[in-house]
N, C-alpha and C positions, 0 to 999 in steps of 0.2 A: 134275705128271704125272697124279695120281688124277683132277684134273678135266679134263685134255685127252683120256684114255681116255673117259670118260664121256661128255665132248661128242661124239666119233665114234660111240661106241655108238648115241645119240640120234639122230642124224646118219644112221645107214647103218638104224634102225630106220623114220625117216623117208623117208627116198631110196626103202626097198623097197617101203614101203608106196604111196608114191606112182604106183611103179612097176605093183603091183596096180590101183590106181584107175585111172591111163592103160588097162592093158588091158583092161579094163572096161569104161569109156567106148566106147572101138574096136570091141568086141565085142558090146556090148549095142545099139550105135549110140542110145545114150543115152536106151533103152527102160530102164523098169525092169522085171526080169526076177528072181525069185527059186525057180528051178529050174533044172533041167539045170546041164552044164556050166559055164558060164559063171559061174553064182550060185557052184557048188561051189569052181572052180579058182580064181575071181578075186577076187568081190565079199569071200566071205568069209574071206579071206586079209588083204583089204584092211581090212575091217571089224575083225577079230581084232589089226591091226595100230595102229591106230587107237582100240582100246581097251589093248594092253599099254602104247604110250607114253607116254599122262601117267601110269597106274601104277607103271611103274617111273621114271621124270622124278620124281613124290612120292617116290617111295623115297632116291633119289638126295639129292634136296634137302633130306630128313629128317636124311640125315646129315651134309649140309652146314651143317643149323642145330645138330647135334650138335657140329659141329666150333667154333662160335661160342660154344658155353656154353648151349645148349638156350632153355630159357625164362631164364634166366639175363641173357640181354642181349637189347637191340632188335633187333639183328640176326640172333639167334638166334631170336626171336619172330615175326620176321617171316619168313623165311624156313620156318617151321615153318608157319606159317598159310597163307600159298604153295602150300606143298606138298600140305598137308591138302587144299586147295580143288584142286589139280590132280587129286588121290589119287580125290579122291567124283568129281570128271566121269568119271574114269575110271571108276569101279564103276558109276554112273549106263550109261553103254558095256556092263557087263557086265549089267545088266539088260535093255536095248535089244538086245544081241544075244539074249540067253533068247529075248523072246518071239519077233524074228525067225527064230532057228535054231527053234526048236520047234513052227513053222509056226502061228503065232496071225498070223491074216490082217488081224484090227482090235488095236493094239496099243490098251491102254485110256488114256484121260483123264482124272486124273492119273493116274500109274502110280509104282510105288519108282522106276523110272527117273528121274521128273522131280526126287522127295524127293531123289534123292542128286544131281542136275545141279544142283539149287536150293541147296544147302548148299555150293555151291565160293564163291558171291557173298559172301556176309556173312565168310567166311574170304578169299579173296582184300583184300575191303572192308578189312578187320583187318590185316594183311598189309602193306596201302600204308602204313595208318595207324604201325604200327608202324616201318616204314621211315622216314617222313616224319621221325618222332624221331629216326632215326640221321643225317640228313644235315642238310643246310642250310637247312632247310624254318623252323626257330624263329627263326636268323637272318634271312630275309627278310623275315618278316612285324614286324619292327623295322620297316621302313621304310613309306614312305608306297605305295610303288609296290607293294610285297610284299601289303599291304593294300585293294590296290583290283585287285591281280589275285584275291585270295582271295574277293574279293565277285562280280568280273566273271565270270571262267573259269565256276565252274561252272555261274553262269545261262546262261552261253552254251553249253555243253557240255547241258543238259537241255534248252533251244530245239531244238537239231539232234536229240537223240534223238527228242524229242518229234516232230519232222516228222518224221524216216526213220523212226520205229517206231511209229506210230501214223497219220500223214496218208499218206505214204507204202506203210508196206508193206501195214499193216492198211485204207486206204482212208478213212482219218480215223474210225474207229468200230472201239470194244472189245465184242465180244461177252460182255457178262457173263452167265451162271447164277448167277443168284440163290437158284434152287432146290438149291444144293449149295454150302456154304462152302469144303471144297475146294477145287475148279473154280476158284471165285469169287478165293481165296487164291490161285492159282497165275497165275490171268488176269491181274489186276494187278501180281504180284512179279515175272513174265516182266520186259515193259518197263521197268518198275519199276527192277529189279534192276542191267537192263544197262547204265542210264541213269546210276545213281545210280555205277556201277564206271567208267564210262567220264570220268567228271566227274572222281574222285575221283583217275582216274590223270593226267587232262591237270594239274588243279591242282596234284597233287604232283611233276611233271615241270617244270612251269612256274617252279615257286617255287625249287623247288632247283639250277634249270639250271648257277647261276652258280656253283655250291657241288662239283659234281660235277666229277672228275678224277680222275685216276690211272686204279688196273687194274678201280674199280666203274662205271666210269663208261659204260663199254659192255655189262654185263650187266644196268643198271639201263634204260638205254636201248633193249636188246631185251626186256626186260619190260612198258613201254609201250608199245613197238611190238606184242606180242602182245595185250596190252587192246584196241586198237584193233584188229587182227583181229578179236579176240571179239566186237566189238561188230559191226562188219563181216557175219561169223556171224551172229549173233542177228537181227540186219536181214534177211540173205539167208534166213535158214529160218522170220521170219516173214511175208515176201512172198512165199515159194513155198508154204507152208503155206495160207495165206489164199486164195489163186489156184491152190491143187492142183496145184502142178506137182512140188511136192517127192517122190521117192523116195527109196531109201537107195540111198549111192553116187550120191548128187548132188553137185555141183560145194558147194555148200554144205558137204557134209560131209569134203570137202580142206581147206575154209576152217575148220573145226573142228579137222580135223588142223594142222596149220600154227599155229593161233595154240599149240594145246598142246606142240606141241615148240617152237616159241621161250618158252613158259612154264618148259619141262624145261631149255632149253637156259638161260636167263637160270641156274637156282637151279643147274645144276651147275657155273657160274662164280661164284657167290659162294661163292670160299675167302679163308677168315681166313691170316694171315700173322703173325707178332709183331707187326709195325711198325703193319700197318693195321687189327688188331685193337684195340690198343691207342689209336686216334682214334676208332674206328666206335662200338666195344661201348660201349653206355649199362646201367648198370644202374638199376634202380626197382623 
């Protein structure tokens, strides 16, 4: 019952919020506009709405990984690391909007913004990994086939990023500053980052396919489905980014919203049970 409330919560925080961005879109006739009306009643309604979701989506799933045994077990571990990474895009959100509400017309590069958007990767990363131990990920890689997809997938998952985030959105060239390690640090982790998270979810989707069933089997599978948003995202905001077309309350930034409530939405369906606890939870 605790997680079907929760899922609606999500659910109707999402729906409102969308419903901001449509009249936005309508209104703004898909100028970016940050004044008047319109900025007031719509955008940042929308925007506001788009940063409480993954924050409270982490909250949620925090205590979902509380209900697994915390650090305690894989699934506990993993779902905490989940969460964390959903928690920092969101305060990443609460920096992004500062500087926009506060009227900072050049928002800087890097910014805390980007430090806390950059810290969801390596916890997310952590997260699969940690799952990967809960399911059937050690059993497949027994086999010959298990083996030569753990070689294959994610070369072929860095190929495709590598063309959509790099030949694609960026024009086939990284603009490095060399003159600020920062910069330099943030340029390369971007693609980097999204590359290495989107490989990491296909291969452990892939391995475990056969292993998954019962009541995890669909929040693990809206989990991957949100990665692949994300990366989705990170393609769309670095081709409008590079080509200047991106504003806030860009079509890009739905696609932001979305993947992070199917992220909110996967951790508030992982609850533990007696029966399913008792197969899932690894300790180490």
């Amino acid at each position: 019952m605790y997680g079907t409330k929760i899922t609606f919560l999500m659910t109707a925080i999402y729906v409102i919020t969308v419903i901001f961005w449509v009249a936005f879109i309508f209104n703004s006739g898909y100028v970016p506009t940050y004044e008047g009306s319109t900025y007031e009643l719509l955008l940042k309604p929308f925007l506001i709405g788009m940063t409480a979701l993954p924050i409270l989506g982490g909250m949620f799933g925090l205590y979902r990984a509380y209900e697994w045994g915390g650090l305690r077990s894989a699934i506990g571990r993993s779902v905490s690391s989940l969460s964390l990474g959903v928690i920092f895009w969101g305060l990443g959100m609460v920096i992004w909007n500062y500087y926009l509400f506060a009227g900072i017309e050049e928002i800087p590069y890097p910014s805390l913004a980007d430090a806390a958007f950059i810290l969801s990767w390596p916890l997310w990363a952590l997260g699969v990994t940690y799952l990967s131990r809960a399911t059937g990920v050690k059993f497949a890689l027994r086999s010959v086939k298990g083996k030569i997809q753990l070689l294959i997938i994610p070369i072929i998952a860095m190929a495709a990023s590598y063309y959509m985030l790099i030949e694609v959105a960026r024009g086939g060239v990284i603009e490095l500053d060399t003159s600020s390690a920062l910069k330099l640090f943030f340029d390369l982790f971007y693609p980097i980052g999204t590359a290495v998270i989107l490989a990491m979810a296909l291969t452990f989707f892939t391995l475990s396919l056969d292993f998954l069933g019962g009541i995890y089997k669909t929040p693990i599978v809206i989990l991957i489905i949100a990665f692949l948003v994300n990366f989705l995202s990170d393609f769309t905001f670095s081709l409008t980014t590079t080509n200047g077309t991106y504003f806030n309350g860009h079509f890009v930034d739905f696609l932001f919203l979305t993947a992070m409530y199917l992220l909110a939405t996967s951790l508030s369906m992982m609850s533990p049970s007696a029966s399913s606890q008792e197969s899932y939870t690894i300790k180490s």
